[in-house]
C-alpha positions as CSV (number, residue, x, y, z in Angstrom):
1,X,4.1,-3.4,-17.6
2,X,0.2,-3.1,-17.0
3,X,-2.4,-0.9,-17.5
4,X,-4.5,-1.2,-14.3
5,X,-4.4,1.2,-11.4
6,X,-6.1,0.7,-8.5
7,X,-7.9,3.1,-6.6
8,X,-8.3,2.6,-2.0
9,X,-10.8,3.8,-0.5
10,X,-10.6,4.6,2.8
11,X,-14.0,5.1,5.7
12,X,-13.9,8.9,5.5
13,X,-14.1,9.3,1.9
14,X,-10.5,9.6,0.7
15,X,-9.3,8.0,-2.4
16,X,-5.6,7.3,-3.5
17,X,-5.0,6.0,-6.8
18,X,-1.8,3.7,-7.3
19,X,-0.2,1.8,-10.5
20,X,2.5,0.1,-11.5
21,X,4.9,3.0,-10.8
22,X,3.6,2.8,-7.2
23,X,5.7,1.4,-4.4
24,X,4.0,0.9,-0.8
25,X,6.0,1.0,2.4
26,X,4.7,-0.9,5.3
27,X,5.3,0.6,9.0
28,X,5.1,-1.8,11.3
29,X,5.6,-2.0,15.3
30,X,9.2,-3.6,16.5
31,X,10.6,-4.6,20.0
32,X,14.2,-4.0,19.9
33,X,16.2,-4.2,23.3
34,X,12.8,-4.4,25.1
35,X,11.5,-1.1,23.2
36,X,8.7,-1.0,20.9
37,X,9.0,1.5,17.8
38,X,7.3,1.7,14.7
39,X,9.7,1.2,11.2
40,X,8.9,1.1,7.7
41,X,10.0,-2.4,6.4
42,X,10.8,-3.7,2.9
43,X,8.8,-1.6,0.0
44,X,6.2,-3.5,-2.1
45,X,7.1,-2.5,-5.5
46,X,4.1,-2.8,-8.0
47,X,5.5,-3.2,-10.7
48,X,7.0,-6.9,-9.5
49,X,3.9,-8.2,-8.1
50,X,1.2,-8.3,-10.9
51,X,-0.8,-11.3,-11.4
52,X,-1.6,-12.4,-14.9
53,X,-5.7,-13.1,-13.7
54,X,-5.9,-10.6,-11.0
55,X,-4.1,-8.3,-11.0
56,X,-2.6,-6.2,-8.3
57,X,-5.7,-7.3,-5.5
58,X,-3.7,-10.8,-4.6
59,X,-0.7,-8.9,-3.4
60,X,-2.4,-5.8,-2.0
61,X,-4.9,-7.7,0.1
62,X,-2.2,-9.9,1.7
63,X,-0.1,-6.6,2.0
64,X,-2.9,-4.7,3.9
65,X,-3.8,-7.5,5.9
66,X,-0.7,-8.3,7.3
67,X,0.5,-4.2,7.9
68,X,-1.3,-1.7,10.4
69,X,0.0,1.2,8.5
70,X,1.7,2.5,5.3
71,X,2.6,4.9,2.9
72,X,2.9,5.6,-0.6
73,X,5.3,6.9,-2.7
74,X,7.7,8.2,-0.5
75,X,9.7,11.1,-2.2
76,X,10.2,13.9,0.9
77,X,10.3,11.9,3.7
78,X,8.9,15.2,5.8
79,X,5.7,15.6,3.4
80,X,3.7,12.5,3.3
81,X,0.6,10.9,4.4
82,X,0.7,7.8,6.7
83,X,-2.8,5.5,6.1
84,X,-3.8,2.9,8.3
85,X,-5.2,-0.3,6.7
86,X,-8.0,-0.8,8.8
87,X,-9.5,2.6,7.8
88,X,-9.8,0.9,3.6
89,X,-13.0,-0.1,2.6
90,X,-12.7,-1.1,-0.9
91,X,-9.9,-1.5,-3.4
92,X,-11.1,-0.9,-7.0
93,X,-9.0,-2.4,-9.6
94,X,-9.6,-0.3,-12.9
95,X,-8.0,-1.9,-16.7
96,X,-6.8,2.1,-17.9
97,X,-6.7,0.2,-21.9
């Protein structure tokens, strides 16, 4: 378990905050059956991918840069926020100790 958090900015001045008790789904567009559709894919569960140097920033920057979209924490399925990666201007890694 960590203490870091980190906190996204995105363009228009939004900030989300996520820790180790975050998990990220990417939504990516498919072609199934000569139809395209977005779907979320596998989560990215924080709290598996920390690095000993670095923190969460190795696995979040390969996670952003390889998904158009995502969301956070999904509890209600009908209440939640869908971000788009290109919109994130800096990730701040912060030690919370």
């Amino acid at each position: 378990m960590s203490d870091f958090e980190v906190i996204i900015h995105f363009s228009n001045g939004d900030k989300v905050t996520i820790d180790e008790k975050s998990f990220i789904l990417p939504i990516k567009l498919v072609e199934y059956k000569d139809e395209k559709f977005c779907s979320k894919l596998q989560p990215l569960n924080l709290e598996e991918v920390f690095h000993i140097h670095d923190g969460y920033i190795p696995e979040l920057t390969t996670f952003f840069a390889l998904n158009e979209f995502f969301t956070i924490d999904e509890i209600d399925s009908y209440n939640k926020k869908v971000y788009k990666t290109s919109s994130i201007v800096m990730l701040e890694q912060i030690d919370k100790r």
